[in-house]
RORO-143587 format. One line per 2 residues: their letters; for each residue x, y, z of C-alpha. Coordinates in steps of 0.001 Angstrom, whole numbers. Example, Ala and Ser with C-alpha at 12.3 -4.5 7.8 and 13.67 -1.06 7.14 Angstrom:
2
as	12300:-4500:7800  13670:-1060:7140
END
This chain:
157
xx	0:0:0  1176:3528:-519
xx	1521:5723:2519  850:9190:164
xx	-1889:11320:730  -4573:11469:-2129
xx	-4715:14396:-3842  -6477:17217:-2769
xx	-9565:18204:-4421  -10721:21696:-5362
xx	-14613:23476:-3768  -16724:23463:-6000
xx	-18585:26969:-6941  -20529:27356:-3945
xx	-18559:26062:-1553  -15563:26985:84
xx	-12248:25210:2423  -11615:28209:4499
xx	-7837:26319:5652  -5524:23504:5049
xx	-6160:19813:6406  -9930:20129:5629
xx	-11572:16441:4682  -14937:18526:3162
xx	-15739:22191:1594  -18563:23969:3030
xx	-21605:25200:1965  -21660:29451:1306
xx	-24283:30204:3517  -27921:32013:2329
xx	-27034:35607:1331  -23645:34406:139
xx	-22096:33007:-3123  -19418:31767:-4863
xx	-18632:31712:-8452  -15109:30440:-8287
xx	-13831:27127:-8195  -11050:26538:-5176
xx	-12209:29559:-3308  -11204:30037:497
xx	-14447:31935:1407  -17511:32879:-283
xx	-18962:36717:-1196  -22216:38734:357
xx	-24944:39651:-2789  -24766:42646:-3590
xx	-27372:45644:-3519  -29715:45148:-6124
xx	-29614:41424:-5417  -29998:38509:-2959
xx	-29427:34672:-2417  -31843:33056:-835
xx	-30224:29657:-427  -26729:28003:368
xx	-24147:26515:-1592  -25396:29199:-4769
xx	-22893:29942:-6808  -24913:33035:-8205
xx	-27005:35800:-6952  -30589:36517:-8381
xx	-31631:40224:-9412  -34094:41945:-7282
xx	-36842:41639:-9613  -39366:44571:-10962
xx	-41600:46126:-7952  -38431:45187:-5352
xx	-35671:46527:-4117  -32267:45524:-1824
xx	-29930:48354:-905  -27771:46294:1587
xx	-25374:43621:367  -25610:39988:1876
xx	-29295:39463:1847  -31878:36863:1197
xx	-34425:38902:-82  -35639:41839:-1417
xx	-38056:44645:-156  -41484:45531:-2073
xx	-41563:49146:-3079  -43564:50710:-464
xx	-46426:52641:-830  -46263:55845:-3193
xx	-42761:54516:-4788  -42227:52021:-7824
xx	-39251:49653:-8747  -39743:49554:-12413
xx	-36164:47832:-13052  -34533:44835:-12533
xx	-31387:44571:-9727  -32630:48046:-8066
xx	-31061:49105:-4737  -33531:51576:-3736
xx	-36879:52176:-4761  -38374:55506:-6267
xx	-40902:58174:-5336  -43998:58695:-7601
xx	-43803:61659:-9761  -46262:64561:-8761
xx	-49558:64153:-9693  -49264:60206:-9462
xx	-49826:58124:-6575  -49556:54371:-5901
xx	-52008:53040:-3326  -49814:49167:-3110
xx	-46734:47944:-2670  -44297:46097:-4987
xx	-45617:48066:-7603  -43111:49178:-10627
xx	-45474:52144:-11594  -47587:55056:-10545
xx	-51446:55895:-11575  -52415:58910:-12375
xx	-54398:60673:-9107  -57993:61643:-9610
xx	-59307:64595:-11727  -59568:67158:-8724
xx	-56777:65699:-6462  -53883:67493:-5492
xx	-51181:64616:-5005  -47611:66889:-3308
xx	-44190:66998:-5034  -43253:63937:-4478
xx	-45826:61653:-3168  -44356:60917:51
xx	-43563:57146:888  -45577:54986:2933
xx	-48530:57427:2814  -51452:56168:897
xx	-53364:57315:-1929  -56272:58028:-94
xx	-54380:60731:2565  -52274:62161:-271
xx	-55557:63050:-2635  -56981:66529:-1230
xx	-60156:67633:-2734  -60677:71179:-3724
xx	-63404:73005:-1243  -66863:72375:-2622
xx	-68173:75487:-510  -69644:73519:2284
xx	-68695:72123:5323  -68670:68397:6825
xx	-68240:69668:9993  -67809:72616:12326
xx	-64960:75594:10929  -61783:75787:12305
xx	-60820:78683:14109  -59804:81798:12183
xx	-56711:82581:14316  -56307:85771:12362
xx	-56051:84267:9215  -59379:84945:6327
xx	-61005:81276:6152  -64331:81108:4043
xx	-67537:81896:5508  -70370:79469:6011
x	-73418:80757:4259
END
C-alpha cells in the first residue's frame, strides 16, 4: 500500500475550504455566493440582489416592484407605498412623480391621481393614496370651521 496522501480536491462553486487539512468544503451560507472554483471563502450579494439559499454559486436580481440596498441578503423589499421599482437589480426604490400616486406595494409604476386631487411633489412614501388626494373646497362644510386665528377662512353661508 502507498503511505501518500490522495490528492487534494478543489470546492466546487458554492462552496468553500476556508484552511488547510480540511476532509470537506462547506456550503456558502444564504445571502452568500461563490462563483469560483477553489475559493477560500464565499462573497455577500450585492445591492440590487440577494441569495436566498446556500451553496449558490450566483445571486438573483431583485426583480421589478423590489428593491435591496444592503449587500448579503436573502431577499428583497417591495416598493412601499407611493414609490415604484420599475427595473430589474434596483437598490432603492423611487418616489412617484407629482400628480401620481400608488395606493400598493411592490408596484413598478404610478397611476395617475384623480381629476380634482392634489397629489404633493413627491408623493411621500408609505402614505397612501387616499391621505395624499386633497379635494378642492366644494363650498360647504362636513363639519364645524376651524378657528380663524387671524387668518381669512371662508364663511359658512
Amino acid at each position: 500500500g502507498s503511505d501518500r496522501p490522495a490528492a487534494c480536491q478543489p470546492a466546487r462553486p458554492g462552496y468553500f475550504v476556508s484552511g488547510t487539512g480540511a476532509t470537506a468544503p462547506r456550503a456558502c451560507s444564504p445571502g452568500r455566493f461563490q462563483p469560483a472554483s477553489a475559493p477560500t471563502s464565499c462573497l455577500p450579494a450585492r445591492a440590487g440582489s440577494f441569495v436566498a439559499v446556500a451553496a449558490a454559486s450566483a445571486v438573483t436580481a431583485c426583480p421589478v416592484g423590489r428593491f435591496q440596498s444592503l449587500p448579503g441578503m436573502t431577499s428583497c423589499q417591495p416598493a412601499p407605498v407611493n414609490t415604484f421599482v420599475a427595473v430589474t437589480g434596483a437598490t432603492a426604490p423611487t418616489a412617484c412623480p407629482a400628480g401620481t400616486v400608488q395606493p400598493t406595494v411592490g408596484s413598478s409604476t404610478c397611476l395617475t391621481a384623480k381629476a380634482g386631487a392634489f397629489v404633493p411633489t413627491p408623493s411621500p412614501a408609505g402614505r397612501t393614496a387616499r391621505d395624499e388626494a386633497i379635494v378642492p373646497w366644494t363650498g360647504e362644510w362636513d363639519e364645524e370651521p376651524p378657528e380663524c386665528d387671524g387668518e381669512a377662512i371662508p364663511r359658512r353661508e
